[in-house]
C-alpha positions, 0 to 999 in steps of 0.5 A: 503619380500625381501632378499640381500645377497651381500657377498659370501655363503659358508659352513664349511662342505664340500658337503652340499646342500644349501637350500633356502626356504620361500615365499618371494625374495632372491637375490643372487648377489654374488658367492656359493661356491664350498663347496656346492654341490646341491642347492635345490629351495623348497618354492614358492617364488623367488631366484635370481642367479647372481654370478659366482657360483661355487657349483659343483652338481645339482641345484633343483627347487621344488616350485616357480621361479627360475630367472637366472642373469647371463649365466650359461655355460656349462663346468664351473662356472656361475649363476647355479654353476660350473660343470667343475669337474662332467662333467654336471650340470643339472636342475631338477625340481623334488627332488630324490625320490619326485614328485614336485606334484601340486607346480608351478614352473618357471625357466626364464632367467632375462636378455640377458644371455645364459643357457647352461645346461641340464635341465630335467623337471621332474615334472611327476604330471599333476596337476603341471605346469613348465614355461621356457623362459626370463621375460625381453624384450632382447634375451636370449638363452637355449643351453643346451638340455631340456627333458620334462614330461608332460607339459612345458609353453615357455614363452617370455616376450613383446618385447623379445625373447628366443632361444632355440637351444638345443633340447626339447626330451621327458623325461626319468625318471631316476629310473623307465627309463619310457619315458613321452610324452612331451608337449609344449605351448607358452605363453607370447607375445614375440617370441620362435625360436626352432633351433633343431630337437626336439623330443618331441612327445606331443601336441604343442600349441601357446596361444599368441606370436610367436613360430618361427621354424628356422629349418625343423623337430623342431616339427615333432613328435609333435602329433598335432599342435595348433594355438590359436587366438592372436598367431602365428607360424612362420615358413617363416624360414624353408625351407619346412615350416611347413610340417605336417607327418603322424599323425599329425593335425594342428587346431586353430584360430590364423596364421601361418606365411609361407607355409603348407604342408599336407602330406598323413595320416595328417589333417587340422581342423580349430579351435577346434570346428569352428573357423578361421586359418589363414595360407601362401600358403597350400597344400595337399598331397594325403591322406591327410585330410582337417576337417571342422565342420559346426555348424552355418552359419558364419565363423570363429564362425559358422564353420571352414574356412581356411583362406590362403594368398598364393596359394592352392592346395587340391592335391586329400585330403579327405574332412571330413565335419561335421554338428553341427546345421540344416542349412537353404537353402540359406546358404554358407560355404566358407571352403577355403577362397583363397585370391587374384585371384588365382583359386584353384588347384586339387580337394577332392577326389571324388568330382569334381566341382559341385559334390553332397555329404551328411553331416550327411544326408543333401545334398550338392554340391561342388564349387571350385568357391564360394565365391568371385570367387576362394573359396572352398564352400559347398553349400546346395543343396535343396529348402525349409526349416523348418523356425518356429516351435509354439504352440499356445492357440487356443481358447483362449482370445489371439486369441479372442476365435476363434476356427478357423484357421486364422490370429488371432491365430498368437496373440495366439501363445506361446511366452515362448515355444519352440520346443523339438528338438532331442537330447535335454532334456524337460524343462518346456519351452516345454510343456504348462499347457493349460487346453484344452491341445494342439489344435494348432501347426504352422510351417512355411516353406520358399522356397515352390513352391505353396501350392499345394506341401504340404498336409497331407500326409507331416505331422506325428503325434504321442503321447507318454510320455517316451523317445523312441518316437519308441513305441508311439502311432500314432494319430487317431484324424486327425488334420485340416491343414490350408495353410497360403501363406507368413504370416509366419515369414519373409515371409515363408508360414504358416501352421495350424495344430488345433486338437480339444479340449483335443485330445491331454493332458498331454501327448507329441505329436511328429510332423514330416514335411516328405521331399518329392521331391515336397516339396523340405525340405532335411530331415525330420523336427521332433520336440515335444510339451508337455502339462501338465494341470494346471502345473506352472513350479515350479519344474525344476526336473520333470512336476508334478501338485500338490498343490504348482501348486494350491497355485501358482495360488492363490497368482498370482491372477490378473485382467491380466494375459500377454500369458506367464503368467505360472498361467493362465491355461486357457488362458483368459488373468487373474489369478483367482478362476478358474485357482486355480480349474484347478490346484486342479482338476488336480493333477498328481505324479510319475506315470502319470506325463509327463515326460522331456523326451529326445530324442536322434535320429532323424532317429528313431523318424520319425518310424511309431507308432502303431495305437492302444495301445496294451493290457497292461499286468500285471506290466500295468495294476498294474500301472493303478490299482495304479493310479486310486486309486491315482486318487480317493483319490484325488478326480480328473479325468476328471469329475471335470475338467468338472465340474461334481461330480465324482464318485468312486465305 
């Protein structure tokens, strides 16, 4: 519904405030009399002002849009009233006593008109939002100073252009005279010029457009600097750029326009999390910190780079460098990509050219020539790497029931499991439901020397089922290891680990590939397997066998079965009466389930077990009581799995 109100709006009493409410449009092209004091905007539509108004209090925005046509000077009538007799006009976004709570408001200039007014942005609620700026593609202005709570969107429509030459200062609220942090993102795909020195002290963020600073300081006690990918911060205008203080972090993935300085105790961090930014010539003050994380090998999406087109200086900044991931060998992090051939200038601290330094652990070398010639790169500083890690059916029909170690037992492998890895929580897809449990692993290793360099002095085995591989149990069955030169994957050497049948169900087993100088791996690799017989994956909460397990089985049968096929128990390639068997024979609960554990810490997985069990105690050998009587009740164990009649006495 839309409202034209043409003729002018006055009031019989004298000092009344004038409403407007409903969810509609309300066009006001005429003039509010100064009969009225305040005008009060409380409904989430929209209210148009385009006369010579003269009101002579303050105009209220509660809710919705307030669209401005016509300047709003300060010191006599306009779109906003006069305030020639109070001395001041303000904009409130909040009604006295009240909070405007979760409501969405907006105050846009429609058209080429000046607002000179104060205008305070009193909504104090996070969950609301306000928006100022123009929706029209002309130059519009805001001369009047602006204080900001909490969160203010800046938004120019495309193709226009809103300045803001009035300062944005933090806001004060009236009664309790506390001070919000102010914050400011721009939005819209027009362009933003700040012409003060404000004094906001929030976050600024660029979504889209352009936020363009004309004056040094108009961000400079903003707490951190964000530049999203398609914006832009343009400060070629200022005379020193965008200079970051004490404090303040600059990051994104969009592009500043003009130079970057960095002074000492501010930080550079592309993205938030990797990503690319894009900046004009940068330099970096002593104490001053350069961030990067690295989590994947390409740029912009595996780890952070600083793009610059213009000249770099690193001036002695701390490098702190991240790792999100387990990089490879032959991987490059191009962290500063300088553009033309300009060598870069001044060094990290403490890491002269080809310097060796460790990212969480791993070691690496610095090159001030990488990339092309004239880049910043970290470059990993060791010779092999971990590249596949399996389990596979050995045995099994995959692998023509062979049980030794060869080539047939790549058909063999597991093609829906995969490694447990640290800091990760189990999941049906790591752990099998073979009923031999697990009797062979593979791990591929590239970049060994000859197969000489590793031995079974380069493997850990342990086995346990709760989450502090620290307390489990090293295996005693020594595992034959098959060396396998270039038959890995993408031609890295693969080793065979076979155990045999049964040593190792029911339970995890932890693998840990030691680093030794003759192997030339950077770190110990740890990683886990699980087996739980006759378990069909069911049940995403816990890994128990039970009679849904047994009556999967049942209504699965088949003639064949593909190798991740979860009711086939036994591996030969069918579903049938033996698998429902393996299922019921095997039936576990709460006490002697395997767990999906987690595992948090790779340096204290690689400890050294216990080689025996200890003696349990009384709350074990309770729990034993328990499950042995559970076990008999169900009439399990071993024995029938074996095909014998168990006993129980």
């Amino acid at each position: 519904m839309e409202l034209n109100i043409n003729g002018n709006v006055t009031s019989r009493v004298p000092g009344q405030t004038l409403a407007t409410m409903g969810p509609g449009r309300v066009n006001i092209a005429s003039v509010i009399s100064d009969q009225f004091a305040d005008l009060k905007k409380d409904s989430p539509g929209e209210l148009r002002l385009a006369g010579l108004n003269q009101y002579t209090g303050w105009t209220y925005v509660i809710d919705g849009t307030l669209l401005i046509g016509n300047d709003a000077p300060a010191g006599r009538e306009g779109a906003l009233g006069n305030n020639a007799t109070n001395g001041e006009a303000i904009v409130r976004t909040s009604w006295p006593g009240t909070d405007a709570e979760d409501n969405h408001i907006a105050i846009l200039i429609d058209g080429p008109y000046t607002v000179g007014r104060y205008i305070k942005i009193g909504n104090y609620n996070p969950e609301g939002t306000t928006t100022l700026g123009g929706n029209t593609a002309t130059l519009s202005e805001f001369s009047g100073e602006i204080e900001v709570s909490r969160h203010l969107l800046l938004t120019a429509a495309n193709g226009g252009t809103v300045t803001f030459s009035g300062e944005v200062n933090d806001y004060e609220h009236p009664d309790s005279h506390i001070v919000y942090p102010g914050s400011i993102t721009k939005i819209g795909k027009g362009t933003v010029i700040f012409q003060a020195a404000n004094d906001y002290s929030g976050p600024t963020v660029v979504v889209e457009g352009t936020l363009k600073l004309d004056t040094d300081g108009s961000i400079r006690l903003s707490s951190s600097i964000e530049v999203a990918e398609p914006g832009t911060l343009d400060v070629s205008a200022s005379t020193a750029g965008l200079n970051l203080r004490v404090g303040q972090t600059l990051l994104g993935t969009g592009t500043v326009r003009g130079e970057v300085t960095a002074e000492a105790g501010a930080a550079i961090s592309p993205g938030g999390g990797p990503g690319m930014l894009n900046t004009g010539t940068i330099t970096f003050d002593p104490g001053s910190r350069f961030v990067a994380e690295l989590n994947g090998a390409v740029p912009g999406f595996g780890y952070d780079q600083l793009n610059v087109t213009g000249t770099v200086e690193l001036g002695g900044a701390d490098l702190e460098a991240s790792l999100g991931y387990v990089p490879r060998r032959n991987d490059r992090f191009v962290i500063v990509n300088n553009d033309l051939d300009d060598v870069v200038t001044g060094r990290f601290t403490g890491l002269p050219d080809d310097a060796a330094l460790e990212v969480d652990r791993f070691p690496f070398r610095i090159d001030y020539q990488g990339g092309d010639g004239n880049d910043v790169a970290l470059i990993p500083d060791w010779t092999a790497d971990v590249t596949g890690r399996y389990v596979f059916y050995n045995g099994s029909s995959f692998d023509g029931k062979d049980p030794a170690a060869n080539d047939r037992d790549d058909l063999a492998i597991a093609a829906d499991k995969r490694p447990l890895m640290p800091g990760r929580t189990a999941s049906f897809a790591n752990y099998t439901s073979y009923d031999r449990g697990i009797n062979g692993i593979m791990v591929d290793i590239a970049g060994l020397a000859d197969e000489t360099s590793l031995d079974d002095r380069d493997f850990q085995f342990k086995v346990g089922n709760n989450d502090d591989p620290d307390t489990w149990a090293e295996l005693l069955d020594s595992p034959s290891i098959t060396f396998r030169p270039g038959e890995g994957a993408d031609g890295a050497d693969r080793v065979t680990i076979l155990w045999e049948d049964n040593a190792i169900e029911n339970q995890w087993l932890q693998i840990v590939v030691r680093a030794t100088e003759e192997n030339g791996l950077p770190l110990d690799d740890v990683f886990y397997f699980g087996n739980a017989i006759g378990e069909s994956g069911n049940s995403r909460t816990d890994a128990r066998v039970n009679a849904f397990d047994m009556l999967g089985a049942r209504d699965n049968q088949r003639d064949w079965a593909p190798i991740d096929f979860p009711y086939d128990f036994n591996r030969d390639a069918r579903v049938d009466a033996a698998d429902m068997l393996i299922a019921r024979n095997n039936p576990t609960h709460f006490l002697n389930a395997l767990r999906l554990i987690s595992v948090s810490d790779m340096a204290a997985a690689v400890k050294p077990g216990p080689a025996v069990v200890p003696e349990p105690g009384t709350p074990v050998m309770l729990a034993a009581a328990v499950i042995a009587l559970l076990l008999a009740c169900f009439k399990s164990g071993r024995d029938r799995k074996r095909g014998q009649t168990p006993s129980v006495t």
